[in-house]
Structure formats: C-alpha cells, structure tokens
C-alpha positions in Angstrom: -110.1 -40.0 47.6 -108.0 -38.1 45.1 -110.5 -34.6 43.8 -112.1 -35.0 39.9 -112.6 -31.8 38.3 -116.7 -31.3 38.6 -118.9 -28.9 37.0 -121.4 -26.6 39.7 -124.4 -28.7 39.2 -122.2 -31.6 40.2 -121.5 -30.2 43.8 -123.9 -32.1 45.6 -122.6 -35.5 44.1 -118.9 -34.7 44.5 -119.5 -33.8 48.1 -121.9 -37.1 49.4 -119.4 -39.2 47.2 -116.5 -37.8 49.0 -118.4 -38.6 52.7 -119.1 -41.9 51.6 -115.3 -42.4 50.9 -114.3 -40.7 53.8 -117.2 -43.2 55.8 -115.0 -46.2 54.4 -111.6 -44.9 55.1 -112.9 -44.4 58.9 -114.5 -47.7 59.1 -111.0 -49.6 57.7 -108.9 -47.2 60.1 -111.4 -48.0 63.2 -112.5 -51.2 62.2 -115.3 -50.1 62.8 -118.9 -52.1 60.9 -120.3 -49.5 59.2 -121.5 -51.0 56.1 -125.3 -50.2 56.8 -124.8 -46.4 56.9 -122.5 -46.7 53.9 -125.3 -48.5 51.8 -127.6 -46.2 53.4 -125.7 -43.0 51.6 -124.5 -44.8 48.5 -128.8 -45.4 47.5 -129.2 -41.7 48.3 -126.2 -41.1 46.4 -127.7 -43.2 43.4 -130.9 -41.2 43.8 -129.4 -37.4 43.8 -127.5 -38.5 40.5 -130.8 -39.6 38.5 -132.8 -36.4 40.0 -129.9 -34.0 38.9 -128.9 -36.1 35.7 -132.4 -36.1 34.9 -133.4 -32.5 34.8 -130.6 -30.6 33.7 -130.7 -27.2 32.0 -130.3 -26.8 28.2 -126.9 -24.6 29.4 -126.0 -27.7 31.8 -125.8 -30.1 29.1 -123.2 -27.5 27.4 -121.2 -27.5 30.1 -121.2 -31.1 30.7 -120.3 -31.1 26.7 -117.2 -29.4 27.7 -116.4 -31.4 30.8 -112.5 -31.3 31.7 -112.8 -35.3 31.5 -115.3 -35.8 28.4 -113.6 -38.3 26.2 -112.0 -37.0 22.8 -111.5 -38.3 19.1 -108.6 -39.8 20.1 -109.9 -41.5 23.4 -113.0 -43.0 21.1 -109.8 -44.4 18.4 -108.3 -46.5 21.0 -111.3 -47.3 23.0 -113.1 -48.8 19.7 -111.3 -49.2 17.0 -107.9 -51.7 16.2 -105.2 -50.9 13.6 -105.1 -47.6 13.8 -103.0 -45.5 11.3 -103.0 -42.2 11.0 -102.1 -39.9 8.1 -100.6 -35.9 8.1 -101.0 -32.8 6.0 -103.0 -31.9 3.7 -100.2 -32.1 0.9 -100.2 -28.3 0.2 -99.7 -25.7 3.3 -99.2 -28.0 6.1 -100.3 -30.2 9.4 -103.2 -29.1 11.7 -103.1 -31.0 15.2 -106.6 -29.7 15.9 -107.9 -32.6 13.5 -107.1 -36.4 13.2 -107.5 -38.9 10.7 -106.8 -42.2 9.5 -107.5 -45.7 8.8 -108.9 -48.5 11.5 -110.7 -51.2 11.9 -113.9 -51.3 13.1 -114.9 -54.3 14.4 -114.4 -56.1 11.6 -115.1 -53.5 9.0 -112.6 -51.1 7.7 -113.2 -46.9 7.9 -111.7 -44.4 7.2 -112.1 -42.1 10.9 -111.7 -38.5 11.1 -112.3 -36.0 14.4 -111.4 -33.2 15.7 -109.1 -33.3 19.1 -108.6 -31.2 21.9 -105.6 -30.8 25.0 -106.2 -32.1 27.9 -103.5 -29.6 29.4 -102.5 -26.2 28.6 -99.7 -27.6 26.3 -101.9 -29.9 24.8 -104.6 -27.1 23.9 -101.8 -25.0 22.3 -101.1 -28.2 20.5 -104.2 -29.0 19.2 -105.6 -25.3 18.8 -108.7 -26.5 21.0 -109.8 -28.3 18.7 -110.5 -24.9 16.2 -109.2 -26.1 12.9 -107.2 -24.3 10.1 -108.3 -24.2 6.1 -105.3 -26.8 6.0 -107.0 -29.0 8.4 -110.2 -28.7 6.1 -108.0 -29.6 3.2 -106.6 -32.7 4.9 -109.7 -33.9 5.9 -110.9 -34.1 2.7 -107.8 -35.7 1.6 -108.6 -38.7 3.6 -112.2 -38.4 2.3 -110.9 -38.7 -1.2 -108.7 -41.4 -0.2 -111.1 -43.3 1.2 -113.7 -42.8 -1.2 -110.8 -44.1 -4.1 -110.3 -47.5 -2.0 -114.1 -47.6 -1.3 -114.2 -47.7 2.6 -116.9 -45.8 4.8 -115.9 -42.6 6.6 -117.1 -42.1 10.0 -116.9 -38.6 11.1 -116.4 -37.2 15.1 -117.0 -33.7 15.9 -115.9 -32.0 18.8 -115.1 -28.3 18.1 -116.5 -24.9 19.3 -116.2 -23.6 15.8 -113.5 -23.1 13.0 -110.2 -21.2 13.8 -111.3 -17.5 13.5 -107.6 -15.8 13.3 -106.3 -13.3 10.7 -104.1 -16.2 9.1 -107.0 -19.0 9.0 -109.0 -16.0 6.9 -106.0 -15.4 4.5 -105.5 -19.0 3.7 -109.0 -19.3 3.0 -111.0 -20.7 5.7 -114.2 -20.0 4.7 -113.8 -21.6 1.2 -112.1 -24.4 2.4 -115.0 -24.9 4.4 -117.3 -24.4 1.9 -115.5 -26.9 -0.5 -115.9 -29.7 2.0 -119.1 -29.5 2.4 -120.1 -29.2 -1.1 -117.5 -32.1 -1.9 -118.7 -34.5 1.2 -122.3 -33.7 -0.6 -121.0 -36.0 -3.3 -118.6 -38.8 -1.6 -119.6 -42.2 -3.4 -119.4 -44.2 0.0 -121.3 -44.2 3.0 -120.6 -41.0 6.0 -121.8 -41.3 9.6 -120.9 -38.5 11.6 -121.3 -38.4 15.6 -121.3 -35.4 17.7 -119.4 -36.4 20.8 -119.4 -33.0 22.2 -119.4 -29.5 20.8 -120.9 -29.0 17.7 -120.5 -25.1 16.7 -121.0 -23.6 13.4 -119.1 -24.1 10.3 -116.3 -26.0 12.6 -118.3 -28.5 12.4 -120.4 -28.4 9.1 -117.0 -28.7 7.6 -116.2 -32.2 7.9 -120.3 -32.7 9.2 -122.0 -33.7 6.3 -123.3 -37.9 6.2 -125.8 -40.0 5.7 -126.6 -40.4 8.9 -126.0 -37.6 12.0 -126.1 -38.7 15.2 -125.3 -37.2 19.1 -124.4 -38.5 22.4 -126.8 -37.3 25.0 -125.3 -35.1 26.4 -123.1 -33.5 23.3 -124.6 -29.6 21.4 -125.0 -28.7 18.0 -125.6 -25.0 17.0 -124.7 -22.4 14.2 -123.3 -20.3 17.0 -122.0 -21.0 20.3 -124.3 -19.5 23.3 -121.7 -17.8 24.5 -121.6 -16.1 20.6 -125.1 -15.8 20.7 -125.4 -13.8 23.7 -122.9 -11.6 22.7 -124.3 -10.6 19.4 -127.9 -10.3 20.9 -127.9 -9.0 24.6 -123.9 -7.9 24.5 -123.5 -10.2 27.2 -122.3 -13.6 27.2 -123.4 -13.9 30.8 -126.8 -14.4 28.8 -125.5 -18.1 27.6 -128.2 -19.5 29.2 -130.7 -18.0 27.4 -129.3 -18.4 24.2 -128.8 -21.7 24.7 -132.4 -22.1 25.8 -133.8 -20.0 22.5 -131.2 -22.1 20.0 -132.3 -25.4 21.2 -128.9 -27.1 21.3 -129.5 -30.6 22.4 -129.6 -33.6 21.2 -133.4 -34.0 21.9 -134.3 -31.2 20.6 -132.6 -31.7 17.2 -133.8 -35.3 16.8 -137.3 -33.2 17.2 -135.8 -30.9 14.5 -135.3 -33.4 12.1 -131.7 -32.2 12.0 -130.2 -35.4 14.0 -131.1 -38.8 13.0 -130.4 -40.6 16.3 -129.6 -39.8 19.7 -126.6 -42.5 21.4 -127.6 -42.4 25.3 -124.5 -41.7 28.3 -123.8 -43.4 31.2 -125.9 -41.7 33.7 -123.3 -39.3 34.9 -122.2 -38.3 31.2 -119.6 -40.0 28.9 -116.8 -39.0 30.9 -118.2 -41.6 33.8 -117.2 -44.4 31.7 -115.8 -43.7 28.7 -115.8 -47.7 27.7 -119.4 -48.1 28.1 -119.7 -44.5 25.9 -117.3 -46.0 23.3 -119.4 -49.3 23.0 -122.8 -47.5 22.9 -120.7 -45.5 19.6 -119.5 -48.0 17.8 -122.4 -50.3 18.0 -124.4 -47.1 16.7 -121.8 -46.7 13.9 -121.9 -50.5 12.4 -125.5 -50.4 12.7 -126.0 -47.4 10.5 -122.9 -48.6 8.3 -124.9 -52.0 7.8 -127.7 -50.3 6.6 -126.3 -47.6 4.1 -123.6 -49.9 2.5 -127.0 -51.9 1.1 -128.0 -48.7 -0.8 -126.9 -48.2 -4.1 -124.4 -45.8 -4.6 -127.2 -43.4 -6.7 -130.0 -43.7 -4.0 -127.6 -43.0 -1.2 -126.4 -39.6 -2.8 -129.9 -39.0 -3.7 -131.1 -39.1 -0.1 -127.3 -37.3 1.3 -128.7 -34.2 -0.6 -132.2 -34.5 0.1 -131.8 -35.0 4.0 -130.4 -31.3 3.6 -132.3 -30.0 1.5 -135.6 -30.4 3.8 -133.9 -29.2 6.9 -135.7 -25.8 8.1 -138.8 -26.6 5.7 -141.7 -25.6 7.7 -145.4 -26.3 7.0 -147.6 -23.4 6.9 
C-alpha cells in the first residue's frame, strides 16, 4: 500500500488502514482465509473515521482546508464542467497563474468560471504563486466578469487562497485598489454570481473576486479576514497560537452559516473532499445549478437590490 500524505489527526486512520492492507497482502501471500478479521477491522476502521471526522477542532478543519490532496479550481473544471476554455491577461500588465478563468458548460448551462489555483509541487507553487494573486490577476478577473456580463452568462466564482500577494511589487501596481475595484464593480454585475469556498478563504484574497448572490462552503473549507496563523501573530506574537485564533475568529463553515455570512454549507465525503473528489465535485455543481436556477428568475433590479443588501446587514447586531 503505497503512503498518502496525512494530516496528525489522521494518524490513527492511516495506521489501521495500512494493517488492514497489510492483513490482505498476508492472506493472498499465505492463502490464508482471513476475511473475518479483515471485516472485523475495516467496521472499526469505519467507526474511528466518523468519531475523529466528527469532532474535529476549529484548527483541524484548517488544516484539512489545506490538505496536500484537497482538490483545486482546476480539479473542480474538469471534474464538472465540459468545454472548457480559458482566457489570459488582464490586457494591461500581464498574466497571473495564481488565478483561472474561462468559459464552460455546466451541465447544460453556460458560465463564465473563475478560481484561484495552487501547485501541487514545489514548481507548480512557484507557478501559481500559491494561489496569492497579483493586482493583474484582480484586473483579469474582472475582465472575464465584464465579459461575461456583456454576453449575459452567470459567473460562478471558486476561492481557494490564503490571502492576496503581499510583496513590494503587488503594492506598487496597486493591489489594494485593484482589490477594491472588484469588489465595488462585482457589487454591480447585471447577471447572477455564486461563489464557493472550496478551501481557504483569507482576507481581501478572497473578497476580491468574493462578492455573489449567493456564498456558499464545502464543509470542511475556512473563511476569515485574517489567516490564524496572522492572527496569532498580531495578537499573542506567536503563530503557535493558531489554534486559538482560529477558535476566537470562528472560521468554519458552520459557524458562518450561523453568522449570516454563508448562505449554504455543501457537505464532504466523510474523510474530506480530497477522499473523493468526484463525489465533492457532484455535491458542487448540483449546489451551483440549484442556486443559478433560482437567481436567473430574479429580475435583473431585484437581484442587485438584494447583492447589496446581503452585505450591507452583515455584522448588524441587535441590541
């Protein structure tokens, strides 16, 4: 049984999965009938992944956001979409790898489909910047949104970032306004958004191509204003304190459908999206149409009207 990358909470699984597949490769070698013990340990395997699955840590669901293996933007493109075509640049400084976008077919309704992408390997991460987007990236995105919004197609949105590129050239070129630009011209896109967090969700990395209609989150994906690692850091000095912050900044999914933040919460395989990434990819996509179906029967007005007030009320409390 070839090793998987696993996270420390994930020990105990890892190491009764790989006795049961040593079990088998015994019984085959010995031909020996051991198929009672083998069911025996795969139940108690089944069990130790709902009681660990089931009561994970605020910081464990971070970590399993970042899983070595957690599908990406470009995973979820060819897992549930067809026709595919992707466009470049953003027509005035140049191409940022750390964001895709083009057109597809979902189903059998056309998007426009734009996400951030990570590396799998260490080339890959250089590639793609980890994900961390330039002001050019920013700028291209919202190309596509324009582009879309001229041919009247919906955009679906997938973040997956641990916040915008924070170097000395991202600041020159502008990052922070071309943030800002995006979200104040997503505010006023006349077609339908849906955006999915389908892993990290950190700061203005994300509010930059974040705003919709509709926000949802896989289970097991984090949504914050500041990374716990960040947090930690600015308030105890100490980013060994990620735990905590992630605990005090309520990152989850559950706790920002409780928030009022996220609309809807997509559920995992058991063992987190990386586990099956096809059943993840259906669970999204059936999400996505369902929403779609709902906000293309809107009039172009009322759906503006409630894009700005769904933002508006976040953070309202009542005294």
């Amino acid at each position: 049984m070839a090793e998987r990358p696993f996270l420390e909470f994930e020990k105990p699984i890892v190491e009764l999965e790989k006795k049961i597949s040593d079990m088998k490769d015994f019984a085959v070698g010995e031909s020996l009938e051991l198929s009672g013990e083998i069911a025996s340990l795969e139940k108690k395997l089944g069990r130790l992944r709902d009681d660990i699955y089931s009561n994970l840590t605020r910081w464990q669901k971070v970590q399993l956001a970042r899983h070595p293996k957690r599908p990406y933007t470009l995973d979820y493109i060819e897992l549930m979409t067809t026709d595919f075509v992707e466009l470049h640049g953003d027509r005035g400084y140049g191409e940022d790898l750390a964001v895709i976008g083009g057109f597809a077919k979902l189903g059998d309704k056309k998007v426009l489909i734009v996400g951030q992408q990570k590396g799998r390997d260490t080339k890959e991460k250089l590639k793609r910047n980890f994900g961390m987007m330039h002001p050019e990236g920013y700028r291209k995105a919202m190309r596509l949104f324009r582009l879309a919004e001229k041919f009247g197609l919906p955009i679906v949105v997938l973040i997956d970032t641990p916040g915008a590129y924070p170097g000395i050239g991202a600041e020159e070129r502008g990052q922070a306004e071309a943030i800002a630009r995006n979200i104040l011209e997503m505010s006023r896109l006349k077609v339908p958004i849906v955006v999915i967090i389908i892993g990290e969700g950190a700061s203005g990395g994300a509010l930059g191509i974040g705003i919709g209609d509709k926000i949802m989150m896989l289970e097991y994906s984090w949504y914050s204003v500041i990374s716990p690692e960040g947090c930690a850091a600015i308030l105890w000095r100490d980013a060994a304190k990620a735990p905590d912050a992630a605990e005090a900044l309520k990152v989850t999914s559950s706790d920002l459908v409780d928030l009022k933040i996220v609309d809807r919460v997509i559920p995992e395989p058991s063992c987190g999206a990386h586990s099956n990434p096809q059943v993840t990819a259906d669970s999204v996509r059936e999400a996505i149409l369902e929403e779609l179906d709902k906000l293309e029967k809107l009039p172009i007005n009322e759906l503006l009207k409630a894009r700005v007030q769904k933002y508006r009320v976040i953070g309202e409390l009542d005294e």
